[in-house]
C-alpha positions in Angstrom: 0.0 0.0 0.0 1.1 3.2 -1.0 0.9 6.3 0.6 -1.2 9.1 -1.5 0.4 11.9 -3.3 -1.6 15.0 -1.5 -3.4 17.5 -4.7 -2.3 20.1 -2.5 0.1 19.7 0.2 0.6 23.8 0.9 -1.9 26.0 2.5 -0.5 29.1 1.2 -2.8 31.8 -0.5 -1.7 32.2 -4.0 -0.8 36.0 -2.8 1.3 34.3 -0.6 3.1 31.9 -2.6 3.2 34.9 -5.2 5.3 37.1 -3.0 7.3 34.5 -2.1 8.3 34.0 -5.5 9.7 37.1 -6.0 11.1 37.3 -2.8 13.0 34.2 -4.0 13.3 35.3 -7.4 15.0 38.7 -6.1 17.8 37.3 -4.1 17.9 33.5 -5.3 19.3 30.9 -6.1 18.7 28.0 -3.3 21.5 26.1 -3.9 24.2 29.2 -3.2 25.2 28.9 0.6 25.0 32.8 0.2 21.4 33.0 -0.2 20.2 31.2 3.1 22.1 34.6 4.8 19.8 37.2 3.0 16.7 34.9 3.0 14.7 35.0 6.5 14.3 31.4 8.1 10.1 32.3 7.8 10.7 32.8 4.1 12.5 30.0 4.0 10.2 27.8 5.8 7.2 29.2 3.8 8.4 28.9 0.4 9.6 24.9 1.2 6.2 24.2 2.5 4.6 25.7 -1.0 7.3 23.5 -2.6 9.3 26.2 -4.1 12.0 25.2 -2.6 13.4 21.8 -2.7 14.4 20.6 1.0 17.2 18.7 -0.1 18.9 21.3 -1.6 18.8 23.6 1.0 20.3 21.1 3.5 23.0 20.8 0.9 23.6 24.5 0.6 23.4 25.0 4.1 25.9 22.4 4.8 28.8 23.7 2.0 28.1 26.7 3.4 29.4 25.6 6.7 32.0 23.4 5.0 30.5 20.5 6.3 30.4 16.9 5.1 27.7 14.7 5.2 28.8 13.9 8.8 29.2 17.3 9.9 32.9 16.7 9.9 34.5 20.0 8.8 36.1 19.8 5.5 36.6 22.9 4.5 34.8 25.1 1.9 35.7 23.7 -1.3 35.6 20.0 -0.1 32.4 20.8 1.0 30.9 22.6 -2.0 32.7 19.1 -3.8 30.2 17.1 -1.7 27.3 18.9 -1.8 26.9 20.7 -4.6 29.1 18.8 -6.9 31.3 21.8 -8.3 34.4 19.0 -9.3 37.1 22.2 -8.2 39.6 19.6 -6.8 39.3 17.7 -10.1 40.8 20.5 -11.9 43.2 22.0 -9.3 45.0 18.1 -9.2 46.0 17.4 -13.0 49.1 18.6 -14.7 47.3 20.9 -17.1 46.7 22.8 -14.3 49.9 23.4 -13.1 51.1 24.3 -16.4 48.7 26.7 -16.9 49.5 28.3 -13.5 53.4 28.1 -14.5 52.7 29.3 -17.8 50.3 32.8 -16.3 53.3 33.5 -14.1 55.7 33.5 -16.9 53.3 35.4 -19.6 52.0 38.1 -17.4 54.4 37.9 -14.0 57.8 37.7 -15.7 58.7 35.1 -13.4 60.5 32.4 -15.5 60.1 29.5 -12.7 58.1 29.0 -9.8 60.3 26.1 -8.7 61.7 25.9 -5.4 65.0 26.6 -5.0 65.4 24.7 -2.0 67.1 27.0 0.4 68.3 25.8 3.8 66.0 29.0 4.9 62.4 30.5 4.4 63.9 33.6 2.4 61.8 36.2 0.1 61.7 34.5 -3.3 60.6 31.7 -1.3 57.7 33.0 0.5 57.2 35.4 -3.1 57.1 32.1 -5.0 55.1 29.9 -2.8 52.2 32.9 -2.5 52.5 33.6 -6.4 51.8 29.9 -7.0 49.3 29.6 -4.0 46.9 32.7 -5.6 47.3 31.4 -9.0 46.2 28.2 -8.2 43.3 29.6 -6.5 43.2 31.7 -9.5 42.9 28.9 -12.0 40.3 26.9 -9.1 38.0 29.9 -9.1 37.8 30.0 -13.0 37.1 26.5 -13.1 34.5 27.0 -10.5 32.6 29.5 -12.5 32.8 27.2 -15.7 31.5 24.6 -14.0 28.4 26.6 -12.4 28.3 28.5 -15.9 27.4 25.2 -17.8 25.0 24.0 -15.5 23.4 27.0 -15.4 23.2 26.9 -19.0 21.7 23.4 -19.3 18.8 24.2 -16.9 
């Protein structure tokens, strides 16, 4: 025996649901940890009782946002978003064709013809210069991927 699909599960007024919509529409995408900040927790509550917002994926969003995992083990931001939202950014960061491309932006537009370690005995300036060049290039190139990724599932919604 299965249990009945209710016709109407939400008791909202369509005013209601109506201005929840925009509300939603104005601020909104439920799946950006961002948007559970700006949204109130009534909203909130409202619009997944109407069904306009899937329960799911605002667990999920809620939980990247804290950089949880799915044991509420922190794992930082990124792993999390990994998890959760399935934005593959560690796939990218990992491969080799990354890495050239980050050795290959320094070179282009830093002038800096390695960012190989030089191995010194001591922490000296080049470095602590090369280590944070390649360190916000990388998160450069993670960043870019990030938005391609989110880009192209945007676009085949």
């Amino acid at each position: 025996m299965t249990p009945e699909e209710p016709k109407n599960a939400s008791r909202l007024t369509n005013a209601t649901r109506s201005r929840l919509r925009d509300q939603l529409a104005s601020g909104a995408d439920d799946t950006n940890p961002d948007f559970l900040y700006s949204t109130t927790a009534t909203a909130l509550l409202l619009a997944v009782e109407a069904g306009l917002i899937d329960p799911v994926s605002l667990a999920r969003a809620e939980l990247a946002g804290r950089g949880l995992d799915a044991n509420g083990d922190w794992v930082g931001f990124a792993g999390a978003r990994q998890i959760h939202l399935g934005l593959a950014v560690a796939d990218c960061t990992d491969t080799n064709a990354a890495q050239v491309a980050v050795a290959e932006a320094a070179r282009r537009f830093l002038h800096i013809e390695s960012l190989a370690s030089r191995n010194a005995d001591a922490l000296d300036f080049h470095e602590l210069a090369v280590w944070s060049i390649r360190e916000a290039l990388a998160a450069a190139f993670e960043a870019g991927a990030a938005s391609a990724t989110n880009h192209t599932t945007t676009q085949e919604d």
